[in-house]
C-alpha positions in Angstrom: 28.8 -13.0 -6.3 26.1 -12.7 -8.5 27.1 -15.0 -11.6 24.6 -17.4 -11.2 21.9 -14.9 -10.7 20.4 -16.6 -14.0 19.1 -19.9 -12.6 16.3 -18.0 -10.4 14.6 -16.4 -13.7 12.4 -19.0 -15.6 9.7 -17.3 -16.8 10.5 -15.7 -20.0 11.0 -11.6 -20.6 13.1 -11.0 -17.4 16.4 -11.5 -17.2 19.4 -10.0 -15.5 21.8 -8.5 -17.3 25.5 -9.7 -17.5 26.5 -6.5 -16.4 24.3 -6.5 -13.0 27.0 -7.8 -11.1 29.4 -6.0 -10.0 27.2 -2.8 -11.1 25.0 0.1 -9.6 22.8 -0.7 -12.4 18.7 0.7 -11.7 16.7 -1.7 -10.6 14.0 -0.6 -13.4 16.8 -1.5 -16.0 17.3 -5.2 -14.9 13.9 -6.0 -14.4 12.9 -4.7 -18.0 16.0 -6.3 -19.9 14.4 -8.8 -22.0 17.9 -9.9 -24.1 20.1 -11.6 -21.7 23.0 -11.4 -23.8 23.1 -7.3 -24.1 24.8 -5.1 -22.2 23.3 -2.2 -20.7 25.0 0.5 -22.5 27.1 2.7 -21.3 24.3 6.1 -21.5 21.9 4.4 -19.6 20.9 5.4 -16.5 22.9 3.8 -13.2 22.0 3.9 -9.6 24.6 5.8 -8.0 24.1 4.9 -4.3 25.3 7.5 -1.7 27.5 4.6 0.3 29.1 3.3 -3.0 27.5 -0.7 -2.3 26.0 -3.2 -4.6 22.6 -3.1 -2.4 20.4 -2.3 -5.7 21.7 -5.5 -7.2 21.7 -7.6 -3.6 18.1 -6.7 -2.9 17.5 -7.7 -6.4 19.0 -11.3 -5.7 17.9 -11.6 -2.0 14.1 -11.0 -3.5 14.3 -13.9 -5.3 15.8 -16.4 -3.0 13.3 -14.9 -0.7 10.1 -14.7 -2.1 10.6 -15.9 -6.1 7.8 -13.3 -6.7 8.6 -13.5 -10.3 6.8 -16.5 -10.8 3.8 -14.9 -10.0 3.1 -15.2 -6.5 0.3 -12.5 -4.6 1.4 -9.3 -2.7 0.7 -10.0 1.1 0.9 -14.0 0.4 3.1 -14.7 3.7 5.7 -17.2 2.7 8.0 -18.6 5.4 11.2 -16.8 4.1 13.7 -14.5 5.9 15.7 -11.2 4.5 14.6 -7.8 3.4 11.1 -8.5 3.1 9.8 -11.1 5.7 10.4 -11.9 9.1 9.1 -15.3 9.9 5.9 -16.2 8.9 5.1 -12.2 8.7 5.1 -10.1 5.7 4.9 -6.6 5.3 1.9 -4.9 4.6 3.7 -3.0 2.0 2.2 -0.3 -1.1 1.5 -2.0 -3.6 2.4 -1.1 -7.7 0.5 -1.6 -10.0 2.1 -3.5 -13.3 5.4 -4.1 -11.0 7.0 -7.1 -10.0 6.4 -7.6 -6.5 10.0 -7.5 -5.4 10.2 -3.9 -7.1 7.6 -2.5 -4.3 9.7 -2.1 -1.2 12.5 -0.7 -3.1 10.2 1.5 -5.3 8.6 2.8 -2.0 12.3 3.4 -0.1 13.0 5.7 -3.3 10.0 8.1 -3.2 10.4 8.6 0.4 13.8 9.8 -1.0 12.0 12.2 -3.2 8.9 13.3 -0.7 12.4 14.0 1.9 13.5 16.1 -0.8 10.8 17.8 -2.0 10.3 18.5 1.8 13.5 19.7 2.2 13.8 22.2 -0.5 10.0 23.7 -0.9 11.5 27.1 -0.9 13.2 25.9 -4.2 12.0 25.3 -7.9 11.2 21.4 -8.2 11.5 20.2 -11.6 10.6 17.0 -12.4 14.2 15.7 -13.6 15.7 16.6 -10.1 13.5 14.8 -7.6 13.4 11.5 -10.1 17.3 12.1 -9.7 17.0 11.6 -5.9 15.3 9.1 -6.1 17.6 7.5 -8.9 14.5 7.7 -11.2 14.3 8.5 -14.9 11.9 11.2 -14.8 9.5 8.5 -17.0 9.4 5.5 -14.6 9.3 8.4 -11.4 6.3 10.2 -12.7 4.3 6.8 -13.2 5.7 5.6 -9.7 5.3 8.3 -7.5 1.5 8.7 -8.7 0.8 4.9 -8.1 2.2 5.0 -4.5 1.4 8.7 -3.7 -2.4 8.8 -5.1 -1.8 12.3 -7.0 1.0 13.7 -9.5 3.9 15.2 -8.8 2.9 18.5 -9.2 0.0 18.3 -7.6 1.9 17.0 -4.4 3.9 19.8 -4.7 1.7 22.9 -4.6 -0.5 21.0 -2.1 2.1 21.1 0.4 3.5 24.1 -1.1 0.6 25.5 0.4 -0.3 24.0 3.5 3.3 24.7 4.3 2.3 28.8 3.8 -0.8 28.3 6.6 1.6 26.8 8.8 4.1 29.9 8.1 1.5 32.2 8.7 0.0 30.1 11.9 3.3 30.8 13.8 4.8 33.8 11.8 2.5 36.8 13.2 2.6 40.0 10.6 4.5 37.9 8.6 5.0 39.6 4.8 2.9 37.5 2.3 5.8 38.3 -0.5 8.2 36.3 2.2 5.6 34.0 2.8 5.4 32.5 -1.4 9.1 33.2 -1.4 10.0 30.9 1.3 7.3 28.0 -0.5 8.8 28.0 -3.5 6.3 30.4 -5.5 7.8 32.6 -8.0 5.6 35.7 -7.0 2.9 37.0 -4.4 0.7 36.9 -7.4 1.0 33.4 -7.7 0.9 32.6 -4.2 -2.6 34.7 -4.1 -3.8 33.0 -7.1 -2.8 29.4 -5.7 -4.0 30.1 -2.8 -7.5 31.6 -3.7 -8.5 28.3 -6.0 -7.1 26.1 -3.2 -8.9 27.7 -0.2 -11.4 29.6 -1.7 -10.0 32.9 -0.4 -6.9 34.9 -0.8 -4.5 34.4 2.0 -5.2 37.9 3.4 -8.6 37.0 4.0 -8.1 33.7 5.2 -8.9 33.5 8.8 -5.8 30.7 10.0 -7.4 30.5 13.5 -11.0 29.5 12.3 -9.4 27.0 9.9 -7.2 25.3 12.5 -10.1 24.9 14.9 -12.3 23.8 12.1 -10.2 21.1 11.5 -9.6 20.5 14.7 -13.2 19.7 15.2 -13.2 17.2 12.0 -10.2 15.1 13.5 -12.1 14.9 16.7 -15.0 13.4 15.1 -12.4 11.3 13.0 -10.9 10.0 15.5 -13.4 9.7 19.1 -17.1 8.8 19.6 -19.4 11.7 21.0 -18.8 10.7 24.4 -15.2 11.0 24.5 -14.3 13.9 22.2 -13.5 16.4 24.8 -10.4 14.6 25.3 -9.2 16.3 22.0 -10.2 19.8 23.2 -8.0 22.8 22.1 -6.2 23.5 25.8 -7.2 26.8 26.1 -4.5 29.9 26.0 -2.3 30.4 28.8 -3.9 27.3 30.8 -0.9 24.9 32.3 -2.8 22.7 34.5 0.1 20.0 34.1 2.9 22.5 34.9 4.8 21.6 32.0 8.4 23.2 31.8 10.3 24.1 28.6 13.8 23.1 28.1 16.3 24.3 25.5 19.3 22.9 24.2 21.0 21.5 21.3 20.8 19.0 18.8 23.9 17.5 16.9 23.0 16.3 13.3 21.2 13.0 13.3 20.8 10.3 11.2 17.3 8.6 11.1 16.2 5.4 9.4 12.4 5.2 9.1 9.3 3.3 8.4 6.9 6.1 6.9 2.9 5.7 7.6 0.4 6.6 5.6 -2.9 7.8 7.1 -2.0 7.0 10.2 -5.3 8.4 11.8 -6.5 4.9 10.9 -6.5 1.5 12.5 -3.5 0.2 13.9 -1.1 1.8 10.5 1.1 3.0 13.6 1.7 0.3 15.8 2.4 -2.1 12.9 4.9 -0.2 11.4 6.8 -0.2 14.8 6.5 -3.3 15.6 8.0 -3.8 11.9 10.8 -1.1 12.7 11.7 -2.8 15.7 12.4 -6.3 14.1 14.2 -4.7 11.7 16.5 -3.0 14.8 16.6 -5.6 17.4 17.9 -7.7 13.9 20.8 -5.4 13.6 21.7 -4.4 17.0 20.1 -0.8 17.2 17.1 -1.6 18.9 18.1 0.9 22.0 18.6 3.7 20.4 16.3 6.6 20.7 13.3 6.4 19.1 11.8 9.1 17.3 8.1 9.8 16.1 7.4 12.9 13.9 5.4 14.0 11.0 5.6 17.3 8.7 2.1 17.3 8.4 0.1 19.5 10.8 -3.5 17.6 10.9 -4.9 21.1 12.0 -3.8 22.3 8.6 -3.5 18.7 6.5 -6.2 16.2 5.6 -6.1 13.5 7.9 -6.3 11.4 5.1 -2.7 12.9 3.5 -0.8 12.9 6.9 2.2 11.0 6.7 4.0 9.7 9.9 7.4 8.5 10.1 8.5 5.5 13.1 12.2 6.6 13.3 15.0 5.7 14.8 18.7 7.3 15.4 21.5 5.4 13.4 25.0 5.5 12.8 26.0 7.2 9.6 27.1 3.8 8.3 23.6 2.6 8.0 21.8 1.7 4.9 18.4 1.9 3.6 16.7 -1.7 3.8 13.4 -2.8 2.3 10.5 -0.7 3.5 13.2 1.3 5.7 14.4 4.4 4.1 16.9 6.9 5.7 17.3 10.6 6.3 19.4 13.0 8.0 18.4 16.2 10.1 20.3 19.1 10.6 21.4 20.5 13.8 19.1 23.0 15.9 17.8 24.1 18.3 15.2 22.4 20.3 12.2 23.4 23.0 11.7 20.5 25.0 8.7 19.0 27.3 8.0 16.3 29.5 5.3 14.0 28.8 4.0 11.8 31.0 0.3 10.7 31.0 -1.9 9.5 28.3 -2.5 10.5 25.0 -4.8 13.7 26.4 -1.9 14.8 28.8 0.6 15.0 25.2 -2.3 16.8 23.0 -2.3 19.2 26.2 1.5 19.7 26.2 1.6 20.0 22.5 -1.0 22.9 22.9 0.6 24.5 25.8 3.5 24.4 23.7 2.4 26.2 20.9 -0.3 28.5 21.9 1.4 29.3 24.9 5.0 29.1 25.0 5.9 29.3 21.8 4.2 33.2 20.8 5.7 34.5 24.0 9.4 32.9 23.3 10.9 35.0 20.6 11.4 31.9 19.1 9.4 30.4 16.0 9.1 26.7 14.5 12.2 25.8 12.5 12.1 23.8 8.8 12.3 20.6 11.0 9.2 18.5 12.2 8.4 18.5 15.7 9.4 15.1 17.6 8.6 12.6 19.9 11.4 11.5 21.6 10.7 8.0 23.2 12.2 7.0 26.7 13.0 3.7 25.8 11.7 1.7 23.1 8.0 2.9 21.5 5.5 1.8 24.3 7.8 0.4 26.7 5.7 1.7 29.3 2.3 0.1 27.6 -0.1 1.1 25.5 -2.2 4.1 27.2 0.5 5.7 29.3 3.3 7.3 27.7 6.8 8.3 28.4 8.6 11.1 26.1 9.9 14.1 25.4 8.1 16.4 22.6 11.4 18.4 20.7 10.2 21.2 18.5 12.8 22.8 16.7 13.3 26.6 16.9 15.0 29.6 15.7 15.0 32.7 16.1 11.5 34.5 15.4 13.6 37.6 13.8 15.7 35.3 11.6 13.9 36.2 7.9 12.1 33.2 6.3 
């Protein structure tokens, strides 16, 4: 399939191996192989993809017939092309890496969502280096240099950051909560070091900090973000025990899901959002998925989290079969439990759910926020109903509030 990859390479210092096809070799490796008549040996590092394909070396070959970015040509140049990166005349506003070839970018950012998913996942565990570059079939080198280009800060600085906004949260919902359980369950080796973390992050130890007057500080800050004067009080805090809507929790179940997503950065700004579905949904109505259900969900509380460092994800539910794709990147959630709502309204009837939900239902439940993001669940397609009204279910997963961190 792949034999005459060698006739779309002119320029000179990049070449594809002879042993590209037919292998799970990196993508890093066969841009960077400047001898085309050497192997890459047997020690160096592969691409091992979870589904056992030959996408790494497809995506390297549908790039070129695509775009021929090799030769030079300008992220966000639109081309009329088709395939992993365009669709038409459209291209996607995608992150761009510095000192990378172009067709590198999609892929590159597919793989650190891989390892933000992961560091996500397992922020009650040590993180070394070596083990997120390996899920995100890095060398630890080319990951460290990557994941600061399309992430804006290091690795370990992206670690303790959410490391601790993850502990306000913790101690938002988890009332008398042990501070020992708290740095235990974020992946710090000791109260000590929580404290200490803590203290030069904040400014104060966390059992001075004052979680309340921080949340409705920042609350304040993403109403002037986000509204003119005259319309902030439609981001008021609804206050305790108020249900003017009537809204009704529901629990039930949730089987294990698999999600392929578009993630968003800051997407408090402009229009990130509605591109990126509009991009999702051209990628599923081009494979037959487009009426699934549509998800909307972000680990990052902007009452705790810079609105500037939010990240959102445009998901959708997939069979297992599915494979990552471009800017698309896939992840799985466990089973749980779920408290459901309603919605109905504009985007001031969901911020009032979302608050009844929390302040209200929630501390009165016996139940507490699982390690899952909350979720909108989309009746239909992602604004089916237009632009200012919505219809949608938030999901917030739950366990029990007894169940130890």
């Amino acid at each position: 399939m792949l034999a005459d990859v060698g006739k779309f390479l002119d320029g000179p210092g990049l070449a594809v191996p002879p042993r590209v096809e037919g292998q799970d070799v990196a993508l890093e490796h066969a841009l960077e192989q400047p001898d085309r008549d050497r192997a890459v040996a047997e020690d160096e590092p592969v691409l091992r993809w979870v589904a056992e394909n030959l996408f790494e070396s497809e995506l390297f070959v549908e790039c070129l017939r695509c775009l021929q970015v090799l030769h030079g040509q300008a992220d966000r140049e639109c081309t009329e092309c088709s395939g992993l990166f365009c669709h038409g005349r459209r291209c996607y506003d995608a992150i761009v890496v510095p000192d990378l070839p172009n067709l590198a970018n999609l892929d590159y950012v597919d793989r650190v969502n891989r390892a933000v998913d992961y560091i996500t996942g397992n922020l009650d565990q040590p993180l070394r280096l070596e083990d997120v570059a390996r899920a995100a079939f890095f060398s630890p080198y080319h990951f460290h240099r990557i994941f600061r280009s399309l992430m804006g800060e290091t690795l370990a600085s992206f670690v303790k950051r959410v490391r601790l906004e993850r502990s306000v949260y913790l101690l938002s919902h988890r009332k008398g909560v042990r501070l020992t359980d708290v740095a235990l369950a974020c992946g710090f080796s000791s109260s000590s070091d929580f404290s200490r973390s803590f203290r030069d992050h904040y400014g104060v130890p966390p059992r001075k900090f004052d979680v309340e007057r921080f949340r409705r500080s920042n609350r304040k800050t993403m109403q002037a973000s986000l509204t003119p004067p005259e319309e902030r009080h439609r981001l008021e805090r609804l206050p305790v025990g108020k249900n003017p809507d009537g809204f009704a929790v529901r629990l039930r179940n949730l089987p294990a899901r698999r999600v392929a997503y578009i993630r968003v950065h800051q997407p408090y700004e402009g229009d990130h959002v509605p591109r990126a579905i509009a991009r999702m949904l051209s990628w599923a109505e081009s494979r037959g998925l487009a009426d699934g259900q549509w998800l909307g969900y972000q680990w990052d509380d902007p009452e705790i989290v810079a609105l500037d460092k939010c990240r959102y994800d445009v998901g959708l539910e997939v069979p297992a079969t599915t494979l990552a794709d471009g800017e698309v990147s896939m992840t799985t959630f466990a089973p749980t439990l779920i408290a459901e709502v309603d919605i109905a309204g504009t985007i001031e009837v969901e911020l009032r759910a979302l608050d009844w939900l929390y302040l209200t239902w929630l501390p009165s439940s016996g139940y507490a926020p699982a390690h899952q993001p909350a979720f909108e669940a989309w009746n239909g397609r992602p604004f089916a109903h237009g632009m200012e009204h919505f219809e949608l279910r938030a999901q917030l997963p739950i366990v029990n509030a007894r169940v130890p961190l």
